[in-house]
N, C-alpha and C positions, 0 to 999 in steps of 0.2 A: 116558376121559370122553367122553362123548358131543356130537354138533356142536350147537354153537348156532346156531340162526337167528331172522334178524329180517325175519320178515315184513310188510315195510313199506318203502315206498320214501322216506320221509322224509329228507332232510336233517337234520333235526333231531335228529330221535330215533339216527341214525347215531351222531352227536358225543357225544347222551348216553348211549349203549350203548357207548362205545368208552373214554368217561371214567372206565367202572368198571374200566377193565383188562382188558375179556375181549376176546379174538377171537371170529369170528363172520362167518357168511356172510351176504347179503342177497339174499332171494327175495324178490319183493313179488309178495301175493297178487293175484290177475286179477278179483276180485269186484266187482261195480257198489256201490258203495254206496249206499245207502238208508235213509229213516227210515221205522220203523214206528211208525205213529201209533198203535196201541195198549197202548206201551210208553212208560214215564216214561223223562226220559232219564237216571238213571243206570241205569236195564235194559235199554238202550237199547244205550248205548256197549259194555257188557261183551256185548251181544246181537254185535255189530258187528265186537269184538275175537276174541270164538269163533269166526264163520263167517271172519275172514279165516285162523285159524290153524286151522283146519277144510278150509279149502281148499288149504293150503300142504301140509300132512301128506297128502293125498290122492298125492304125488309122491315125498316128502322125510322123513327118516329124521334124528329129531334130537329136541333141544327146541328147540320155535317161539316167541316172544317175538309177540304181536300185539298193539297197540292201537288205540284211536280216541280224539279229541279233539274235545267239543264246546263252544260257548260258550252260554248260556243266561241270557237277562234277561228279567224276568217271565214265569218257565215257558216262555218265547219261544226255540227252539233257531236261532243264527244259524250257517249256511254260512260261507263262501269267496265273495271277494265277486266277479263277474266284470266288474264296469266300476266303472269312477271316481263312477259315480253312484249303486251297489250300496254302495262302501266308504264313500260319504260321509255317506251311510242311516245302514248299521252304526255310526259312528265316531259320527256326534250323536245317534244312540238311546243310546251307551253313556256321551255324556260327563257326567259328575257324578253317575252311577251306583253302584250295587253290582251286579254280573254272576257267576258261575259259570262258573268252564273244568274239566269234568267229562272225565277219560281213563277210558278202559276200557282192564282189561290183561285180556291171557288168556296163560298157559302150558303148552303142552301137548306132556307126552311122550308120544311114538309108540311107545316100548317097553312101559313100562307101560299107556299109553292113559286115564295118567291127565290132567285138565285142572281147572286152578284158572281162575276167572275175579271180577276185582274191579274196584272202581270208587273211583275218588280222586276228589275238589270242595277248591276252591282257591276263597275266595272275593273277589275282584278290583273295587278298587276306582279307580275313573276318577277324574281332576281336573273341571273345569270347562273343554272347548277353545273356544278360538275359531273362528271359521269359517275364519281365516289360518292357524291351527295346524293345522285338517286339512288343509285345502288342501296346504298344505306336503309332510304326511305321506303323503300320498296320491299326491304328486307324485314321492316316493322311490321307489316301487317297489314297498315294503315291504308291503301289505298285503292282494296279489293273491292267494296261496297259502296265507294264514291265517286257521283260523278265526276267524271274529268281524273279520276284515278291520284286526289288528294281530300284531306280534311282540313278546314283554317281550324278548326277549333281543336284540334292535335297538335301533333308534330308539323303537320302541313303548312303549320303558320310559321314556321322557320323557312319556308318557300317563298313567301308572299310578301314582298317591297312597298307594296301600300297598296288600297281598295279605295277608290271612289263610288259610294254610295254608302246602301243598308249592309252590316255585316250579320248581322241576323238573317238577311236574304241566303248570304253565302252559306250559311250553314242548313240551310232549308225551309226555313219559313219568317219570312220578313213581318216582325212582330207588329212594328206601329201601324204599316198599313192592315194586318187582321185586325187592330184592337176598331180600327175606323169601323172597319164590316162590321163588328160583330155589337160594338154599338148600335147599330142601326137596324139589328135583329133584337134591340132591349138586353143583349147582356154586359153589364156593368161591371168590365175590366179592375177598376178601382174600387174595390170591394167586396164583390157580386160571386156570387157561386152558381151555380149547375147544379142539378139534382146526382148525378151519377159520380163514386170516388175514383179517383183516377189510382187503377194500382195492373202495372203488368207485371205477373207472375213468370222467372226465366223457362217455366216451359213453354211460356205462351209468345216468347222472344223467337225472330225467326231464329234456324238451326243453329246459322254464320257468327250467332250475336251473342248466342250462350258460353259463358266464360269456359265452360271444360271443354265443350269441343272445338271453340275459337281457339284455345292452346293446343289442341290435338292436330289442327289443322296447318296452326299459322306460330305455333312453339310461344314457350310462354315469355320471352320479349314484346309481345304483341298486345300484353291485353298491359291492361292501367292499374292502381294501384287498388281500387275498389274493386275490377275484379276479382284481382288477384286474393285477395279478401276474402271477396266472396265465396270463391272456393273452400277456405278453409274455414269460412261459417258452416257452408254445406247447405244451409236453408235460413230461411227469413222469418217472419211471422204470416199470422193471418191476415196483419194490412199491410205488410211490405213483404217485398222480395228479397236476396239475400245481399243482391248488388245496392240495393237503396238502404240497407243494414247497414253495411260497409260502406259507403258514404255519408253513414252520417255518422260514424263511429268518426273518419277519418275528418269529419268539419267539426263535431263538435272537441275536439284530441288536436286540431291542427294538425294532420299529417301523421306519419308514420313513425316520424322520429320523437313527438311529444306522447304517439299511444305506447310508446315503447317504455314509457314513465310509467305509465297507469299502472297500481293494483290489480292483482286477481279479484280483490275484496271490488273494488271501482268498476269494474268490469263488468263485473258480477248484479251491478245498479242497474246499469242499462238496458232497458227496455229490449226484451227479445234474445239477449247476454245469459244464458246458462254456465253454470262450473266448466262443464263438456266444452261448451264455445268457448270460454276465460280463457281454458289451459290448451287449447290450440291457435289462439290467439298470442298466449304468451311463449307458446313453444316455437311458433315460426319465427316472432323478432328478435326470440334467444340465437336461435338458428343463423338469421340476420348480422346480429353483434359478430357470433362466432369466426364467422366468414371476414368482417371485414377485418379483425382483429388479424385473419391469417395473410389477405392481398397487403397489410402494412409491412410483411415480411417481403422487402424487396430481392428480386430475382438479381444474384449477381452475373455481370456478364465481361469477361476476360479474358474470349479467345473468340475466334470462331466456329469452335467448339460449343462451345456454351452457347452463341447466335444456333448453330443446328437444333440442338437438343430444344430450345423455345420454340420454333417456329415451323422446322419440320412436317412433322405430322400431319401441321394442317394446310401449310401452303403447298406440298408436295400434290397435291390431288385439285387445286385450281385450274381450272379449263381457261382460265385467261390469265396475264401479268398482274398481278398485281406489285406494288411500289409500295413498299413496308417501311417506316422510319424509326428505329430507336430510339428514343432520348434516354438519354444517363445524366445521372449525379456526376458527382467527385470523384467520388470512388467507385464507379460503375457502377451500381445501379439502376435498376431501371426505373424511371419515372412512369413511361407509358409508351405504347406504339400505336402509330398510325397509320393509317393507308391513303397513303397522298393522292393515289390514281388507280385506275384497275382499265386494264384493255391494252397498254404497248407503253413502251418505253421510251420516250422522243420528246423534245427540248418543249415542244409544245404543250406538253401533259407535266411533265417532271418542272416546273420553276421554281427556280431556286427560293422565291415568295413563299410558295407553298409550303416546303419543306421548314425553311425558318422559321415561318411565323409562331408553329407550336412552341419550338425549340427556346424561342423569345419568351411567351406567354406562361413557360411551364419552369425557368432560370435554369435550362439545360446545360450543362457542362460540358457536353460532345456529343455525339450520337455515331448509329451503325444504319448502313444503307442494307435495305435489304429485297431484294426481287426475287420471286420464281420462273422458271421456263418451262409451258407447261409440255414441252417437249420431252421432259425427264432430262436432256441432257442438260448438265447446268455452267458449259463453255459461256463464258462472256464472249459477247458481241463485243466488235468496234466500237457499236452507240454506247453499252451498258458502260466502256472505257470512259468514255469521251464525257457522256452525262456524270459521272463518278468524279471525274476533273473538275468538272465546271463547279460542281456542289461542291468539291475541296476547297476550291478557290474560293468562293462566298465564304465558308467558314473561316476561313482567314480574316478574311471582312468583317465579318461577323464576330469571330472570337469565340466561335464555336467549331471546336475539331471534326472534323469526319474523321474515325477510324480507319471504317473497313467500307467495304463492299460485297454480302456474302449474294451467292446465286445459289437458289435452293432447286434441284433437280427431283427426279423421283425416287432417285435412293443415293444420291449423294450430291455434296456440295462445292463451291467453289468461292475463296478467299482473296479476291484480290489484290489485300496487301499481301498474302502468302504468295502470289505467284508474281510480287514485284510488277503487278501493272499501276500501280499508286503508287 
């Protein structure tokens, strides 16, 4: 049987090439990508999918797997997004939307010299986000190297209301219709191998995709729990990499919380598992415990004093509003805080929904309002007033106190039950 390859340097499409069971080597073609604007884009992507598997067979001696993944809202085709301000474009053009994530596949053997090429549309539909829900998502990491400036198979899928079509399309390569092609090249999906082992080693990952310096880049919020892993494997073996170590440490263990059970001796079983890897393995989810053993020590909060001292530091240096919420116990403590909004303070952004709904979900016993002015000065406005009322009143309703209302400036703060406007 003749080599497969997958020309294409995706991470993604790897996983789902790898999930049919075949082996398979990865060239990823050298070609500039480009749109040609005198092509619709599903002639577009399969245009896209031939030249990369056009340019791989120009070397290589096999059948080539190629695709391309575009996202398209109103005939509108969206990139990759390259800054925070590109993704947050894409993310509120898309939100409450219907969009198209269109792949091109192309197959082409070199022996015959024969080539299929097709096109799948997946059509994807968006919730309604908030400007704190992109923020959020934007701040993960996640939507620097995908089209359309999200992932379904991440976080992204907390965006997305439902998909009519292939969801394998949406992620980059629409499996049922390759497995069609690739039958009809002789290779036998259900069972059948390729001559070549499918293994990318992390230096051979683009730059974007290697766990240390995706955390150097994008802080380590960003990366998954197999990265993060992987890092502190440090290296894999001779048939795997350090990330596919740590995933399979993390499926065969169920997750993080059952490998936190294992033995050093148990560890120490595992294929590619040294003493060295054991005891940095066992040192970080000690590390782990430690940490959470100290967040169960709630922050008390009894003044607006003690609101300063939490929150300060870091809302003081926000270049826009953001809308902080407190939830407390009984006894003042804190349960957790929230950022209900970020951008301005008006009836429109602050509802009273919002703010409750945690306060519900979490058996809050009151809560503290909290905003900054990224003016430094932290004088309440009329609105900050008026909004601070309206939410008193819900909690009455409610049966959930508002306290206070702190306003955090750049070096000091303001109480609104201290200055008797509550």
């Amino acid at each position: 049987m003749k080599t497969l390859i997958l020309a294409s340097q995706s991470p993604r499409r790897q996983v789902l090439l790898k999930q049919l069971g075949l082996e398979f080597s990865v060239i990823p073609s050298d070609i500039e990508e480009s749109f040609y604007e005198n092509l619709s884009p599903i002639e577009m992507v399969q245009r896209l999918a031939a030249d990369k598997a056009e340019a791989v067979a120009l070397n290589q001696d096999g059948i080539i797997v190629a695709a391309d993944t575009i996202v398209v809202l109103d005939h509108r085709i969206m990139g990759k997004p390259c800054s925070k301000e590109e993704a947050y474009a894409m993310l509120s053009a898309l939100s409450g939307k219907r969009h198209q994530v269109i792949t091109g596949v192309c197959v082409y053997n070199t022996t015959t010299q024969k080539r299929e090429c097709v096109a799948e549309q997946t059509d994807v539909f968006f919730r309604a986000l908030s400007d704190e829900e992109i923020g959020t998502y934007i701040a993960s990491g996640e939507p620097f190297d995908k089209a359309g400036g999200y992932g379904i198979q991440g976080l992204g899928a907390l965006l997305v209301e439902k998909i009519v079509g292939c969801y394998f399309n949406v992620v980059g390569l629409p499996l049922n219709r390759l497995g069609l092609m690739l039958k009809k090249q002789g290779v036998n999906i259900l069972g059948g191998k390729c001559l070549m082992h499918y293994n990318v080693a992390i230096k051979d990952m683009p730059v974007e995709m290697r766990p240390r310096e995706k955390m150097i880049a994008r802080g380590e919020s960003s990366l998954s729990d197999a990265e993060l892993l992987a890092i502190i494997l440090g290296n894999g073996t001779k048939d795997c990499s350090a990330i596919e170590l740590a995933n399979k440490l993390l499926i065969d263990h169920r997750g993080l919380r059952n490998l936190r059970e294992v033995s050093l001796e148990e560890l120490t079983q595992e294929k590619g598992i040294g003493p060295a890897k054991a005891v940095s393995i066992k040192a970080a989810l000690e590390l782990g415990r430690r940490m959470a053993l100290v967040s169960q020590q709630r922050y008390l909060i009894h003044s607006p004093e003690d609101v300063k001292n939490l929150v300060m530091e870091e809302m003081r240096y926000f270049d826009r509003e953001h809308f902080r919420v407190l939830y407390l116990d009984r006894k003042g403590g804190l349960i957790l805080w929230e950022d209900v909004s970020v951008g301005g303070l008006h009836s429109s952004i602050v509802h009273p929904r919002e703010v409750f709904k945690t306060a519900v979900k979490r058996s809050a016993a009151s809560m503290i309002l909290v905003h900054n002015h990224p003016s430094g000065d932290p004088s309440p406005s009329r609105e900050d007033v008026e909004v601070s009322k309206r939410l008193i009143e819900a909690g009455q309703v409610m049966g959930i106190e508002v306290l206070d209302h702190v306003v955090i400036g750049e070096s000091s703060y303001c109480s609104l039950k201290e200055q008797a406007l509550i």
